[in-house]
N, C-alpha and C positions, 0 to 999 in steps of 0.2 A: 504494500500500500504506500503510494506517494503522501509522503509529508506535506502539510501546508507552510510553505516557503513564506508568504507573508509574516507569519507567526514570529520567524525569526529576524526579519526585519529589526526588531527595537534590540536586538543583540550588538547592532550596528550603528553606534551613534554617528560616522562619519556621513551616514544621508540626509540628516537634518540639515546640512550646508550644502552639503556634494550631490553630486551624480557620480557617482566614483564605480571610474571603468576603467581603472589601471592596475589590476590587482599582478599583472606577469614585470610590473613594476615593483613596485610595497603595495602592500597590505595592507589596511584598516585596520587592529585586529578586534575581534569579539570583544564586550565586555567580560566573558567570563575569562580570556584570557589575559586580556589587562587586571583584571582585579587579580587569577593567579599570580602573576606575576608582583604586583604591589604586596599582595600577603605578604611573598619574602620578603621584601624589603622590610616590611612593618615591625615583621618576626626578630627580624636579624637585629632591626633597632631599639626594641623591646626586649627580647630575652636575646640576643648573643647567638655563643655556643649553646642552647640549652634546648635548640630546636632543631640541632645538627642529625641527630638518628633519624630523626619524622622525615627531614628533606632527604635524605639516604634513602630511608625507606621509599618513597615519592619518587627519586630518581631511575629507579629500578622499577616502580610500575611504570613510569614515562616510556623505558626503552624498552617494557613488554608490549604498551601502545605503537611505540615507530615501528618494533617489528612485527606486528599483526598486520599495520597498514599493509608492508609490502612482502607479507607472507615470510620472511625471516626467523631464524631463533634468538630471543635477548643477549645472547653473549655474540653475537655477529653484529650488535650494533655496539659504536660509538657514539659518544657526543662531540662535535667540533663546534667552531665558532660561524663556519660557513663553508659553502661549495668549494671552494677555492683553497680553503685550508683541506679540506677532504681529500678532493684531486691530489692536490700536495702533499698530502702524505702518503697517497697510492703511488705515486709517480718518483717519489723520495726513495719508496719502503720497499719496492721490490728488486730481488735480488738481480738487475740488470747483467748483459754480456755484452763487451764492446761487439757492434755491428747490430745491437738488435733492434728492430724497427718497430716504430707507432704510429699508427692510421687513424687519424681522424678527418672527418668533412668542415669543408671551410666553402663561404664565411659560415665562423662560428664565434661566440660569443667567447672571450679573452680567458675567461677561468678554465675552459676544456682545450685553449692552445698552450698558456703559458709553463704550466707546470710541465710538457712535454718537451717543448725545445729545451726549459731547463738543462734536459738532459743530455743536450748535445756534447758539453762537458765529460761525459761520461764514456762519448761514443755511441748514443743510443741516437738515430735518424728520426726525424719526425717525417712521415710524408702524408701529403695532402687527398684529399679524395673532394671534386668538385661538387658542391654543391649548383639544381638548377633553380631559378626562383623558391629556394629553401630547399629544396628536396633531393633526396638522392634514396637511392632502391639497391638494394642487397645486391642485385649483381653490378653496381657502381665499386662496390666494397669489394667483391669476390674479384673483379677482372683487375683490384691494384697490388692484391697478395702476394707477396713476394717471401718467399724461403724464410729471409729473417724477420716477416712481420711474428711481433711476438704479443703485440695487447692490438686490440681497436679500441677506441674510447669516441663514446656518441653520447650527444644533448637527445633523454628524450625525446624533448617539444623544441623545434628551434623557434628562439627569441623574439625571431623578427617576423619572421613568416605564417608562423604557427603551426607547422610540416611535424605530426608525431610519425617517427620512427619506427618502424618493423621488429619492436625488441625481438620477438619469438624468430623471425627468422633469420635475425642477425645471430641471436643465441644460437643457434641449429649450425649455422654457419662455421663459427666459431666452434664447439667442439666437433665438427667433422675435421675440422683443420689444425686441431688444438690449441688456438689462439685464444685469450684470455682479452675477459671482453668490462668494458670498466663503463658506468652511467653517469653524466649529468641529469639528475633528474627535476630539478628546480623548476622547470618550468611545463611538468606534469603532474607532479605527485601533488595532490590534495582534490583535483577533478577526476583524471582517471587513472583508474585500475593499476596498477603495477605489481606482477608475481614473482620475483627475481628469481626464485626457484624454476618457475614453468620457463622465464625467458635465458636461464642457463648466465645469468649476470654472476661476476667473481667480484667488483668490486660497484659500489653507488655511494655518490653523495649529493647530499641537496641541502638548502637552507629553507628555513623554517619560517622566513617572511613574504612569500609570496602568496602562491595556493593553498598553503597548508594557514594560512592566516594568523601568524605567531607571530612572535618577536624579530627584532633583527642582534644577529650577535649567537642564534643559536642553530646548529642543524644534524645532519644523522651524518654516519659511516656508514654504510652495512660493509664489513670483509665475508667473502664465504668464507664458510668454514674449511672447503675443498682448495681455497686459497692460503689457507695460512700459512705454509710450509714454504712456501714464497718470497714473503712480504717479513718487514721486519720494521716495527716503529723506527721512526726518525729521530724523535723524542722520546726521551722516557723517565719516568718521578719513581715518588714512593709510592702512586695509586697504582703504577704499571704492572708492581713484583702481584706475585703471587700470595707473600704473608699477607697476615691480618693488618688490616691497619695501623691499630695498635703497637707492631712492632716497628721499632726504631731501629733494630739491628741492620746491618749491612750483610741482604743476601742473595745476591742478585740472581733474582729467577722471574722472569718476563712471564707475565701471563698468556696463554697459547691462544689468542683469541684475540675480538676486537677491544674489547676492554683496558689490552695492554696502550693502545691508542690515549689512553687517559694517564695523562701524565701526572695532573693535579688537581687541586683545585677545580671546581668544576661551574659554568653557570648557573647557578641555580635557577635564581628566579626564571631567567630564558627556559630551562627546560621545563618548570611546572606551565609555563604560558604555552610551550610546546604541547606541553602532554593535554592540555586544555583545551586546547584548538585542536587537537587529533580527536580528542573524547565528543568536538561538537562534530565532526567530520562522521566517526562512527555513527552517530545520531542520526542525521542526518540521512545518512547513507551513502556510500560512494558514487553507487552506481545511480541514483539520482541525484546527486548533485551532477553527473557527466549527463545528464540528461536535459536536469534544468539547463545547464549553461548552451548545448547544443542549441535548446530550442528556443532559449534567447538570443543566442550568435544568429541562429535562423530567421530571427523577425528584425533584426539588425540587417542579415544582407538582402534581404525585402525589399527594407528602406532605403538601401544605400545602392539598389540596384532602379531604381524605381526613379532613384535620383539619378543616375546615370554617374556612378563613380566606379572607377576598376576596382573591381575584389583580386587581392592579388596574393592573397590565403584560398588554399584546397579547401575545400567546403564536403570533398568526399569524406566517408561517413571514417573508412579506412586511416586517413592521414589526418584526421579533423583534430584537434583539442580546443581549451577556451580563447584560442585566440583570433581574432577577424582582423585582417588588415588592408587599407585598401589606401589609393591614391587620388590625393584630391585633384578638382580639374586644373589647377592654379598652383602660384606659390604656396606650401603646406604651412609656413610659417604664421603667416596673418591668422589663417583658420585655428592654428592649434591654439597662438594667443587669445583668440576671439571665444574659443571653448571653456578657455580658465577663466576669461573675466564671465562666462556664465555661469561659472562654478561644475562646470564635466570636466573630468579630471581624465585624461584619456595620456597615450605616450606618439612620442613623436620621434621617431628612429628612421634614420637613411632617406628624409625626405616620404615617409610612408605613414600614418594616424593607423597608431595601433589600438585597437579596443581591447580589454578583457575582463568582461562583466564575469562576476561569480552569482551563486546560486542564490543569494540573497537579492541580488537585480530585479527588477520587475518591469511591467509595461509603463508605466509611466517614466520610467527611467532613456525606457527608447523614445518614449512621446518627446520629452525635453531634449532629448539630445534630437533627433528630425526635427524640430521643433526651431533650435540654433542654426543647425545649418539651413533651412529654410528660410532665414533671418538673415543668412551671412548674404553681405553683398561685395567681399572680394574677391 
């Protein structure tokens, strides 16, 4: 049974100002994850240390929440500060061989390129696979494989275009050829679906302020477990060893898992905002929220065909996520400024008005934005 979407509406104070349709940007996030997140703080400033087991406890159901999402075990997740830091330590942590090669598709968005040239230093090749108006299809990937490609690493959803990726048959791909296969998933995870098990992924990371509608400053790891033997933290504390916390001894034994990833210290507050924004996602449902936002991206290019603007996002159902992006008939600059001073809050990348309503969106929301550009006259 579909949820009534209006309902959570008042979960969302940023539409009492806004039209906010930039969520593959930042995030709004829920009241109940803002208020997670202030508890700590409150906690921390009120009692100290004396709330430190409770938020321990908390933290471990947080990363039994990120790995439900994406079908994972809780010792396969990490917490990091964001995509980039994630990337970076898959791209640090594994056990590299000079000549060995990394395939990703470009353009791509800076966090799934940097961390691999990184490794030129090392003798590790980066090579390119072209992307076409955002897209690119498994045998794009299969016809650049070469002997010593040794990881591929893909943007689920790309950033700009809004083209989701083929994990399943890139997974397939990959263990036919034994190539170890690494996820940006940042600009998928929180609308749809993600099984890293069914799609055969070894390594994902994503942040926690977009889709998933949380904080910024917090996001997941998943390491497989079938990867471990590989990879070897960059970093490593007293949370990494294996003892109890409690011990101070010097005994260096890394934990076998992603956990060892956690070196210290940990976000707190970001993670209970996390684990809060995941608990309304479950609510919710995944598989209608991928639904709602479809068939609001669908009365978005209604209107924005009706208007006669290029959709220059795959709208097929295959390639689709919550992103619509299209090109105005004019200079895009005037329009995007002419949208913020009507308060729609949209993104404005490579000359293209990116949209990304979430499941909270509603018809009036597209009335007002048709509504501006019917208005605009540059």
């Amino acid at each position: 049974m579909s949820p009534d979407f209006e309902d959570y509406r008042s979960q969302f104070p940023v539409i009492k100002k806004y039209v906010y349709l930039n969520h593959a940007a930042i995030s709004a996030p829920s009241l109940r994850a803002a208020e997670a997140f202030s508890n700590i703080s409150n906690q921390f400033s009120y009692y100290g240390i004396k709330g430190y087991d409770g938020w321990m406890k908390r933290v471990e159901e947080v990363r039994g929440l990120f790995a439900g999402l994406i079908n994972a075990h809780p010792a396969e997740i990490a917490f990091v500060g964001n995509t980039s830091e994630g990337l970076g330590y898959v791209a640090e942590g594994i056990r590299w061989m000079e000549g060995d090669e990394v395939l990703i598709p470009v353009p791509e968005f800076p966090s799934n390129v940097y961390p691999w040239l990184n490794l030129e230093r090392k003798g590790v090749k980066t090579t390119f696979i072209r992307r076409c108006n955002g897209r690119f299809r498994v045998n794009d990937i299969e016809k650049a494989i070469s002997p010593k490609v040794r990881l591929i690493s893909v943007s689920y959803v790309d950033f700009m275009f809004g083209f989701r990726c083929d994990l399943e048959a890139i997974g397939d791909l990959c263990r036919r050829k034994g190539i170890l296969l690494c996820v940006d998933a940042i600009q998928g995870l929180g609308i749809i679906p993600l099984d890293v098990k069914k799609c055969g992924i070894h390594f994902l990371a994503t942040g926690g302020y977009k889709w998933l509608m949380s904080a910024m400053g917090i996001g997941g790891l998943y390491i497989s477990s079938e990867a471990k033997e590989i990879i070897h933290p960059v970093f490593v504390g007293w949370k990494s060893m294996l003892k109890d916390e409690d011990f101070f001894g010097i005994e260096f034994d890394v934990k076998p898992n992603a956990l060892g990833f956690e070196p210290g210290n940990m976000n707190i507050a970001g993670i209970c905002a996390l684990g809060a924004a995941i608990e309304l996602i479950d609510e919710v449902g995944i598989n209608n929220i991928r639904e709602r936002v479809f068939a609001i991206n669908n009365l978005f290019l209604e209107g924005l065909q009706k208007r006669n603007f290029q959709i220059v996002t795959s709208m097929d159902r295959d390639d689709r996520s919550g992103i619509l992006s299209f090109l105005p008939h004019s200079d895009p600059n005037p329009l995007y400024s002419y949208l913020t001073t009507k308060n729609i809050l949209v993104a404005l990348r490579n000359n293209i008005i990116r949209i990304s309503p979430h499941f909270y969106n509603n018809e009036r929301d597209i009335e007002n934005f048709m509504n501006a550009l019917d208005d605009y006259s540059g």
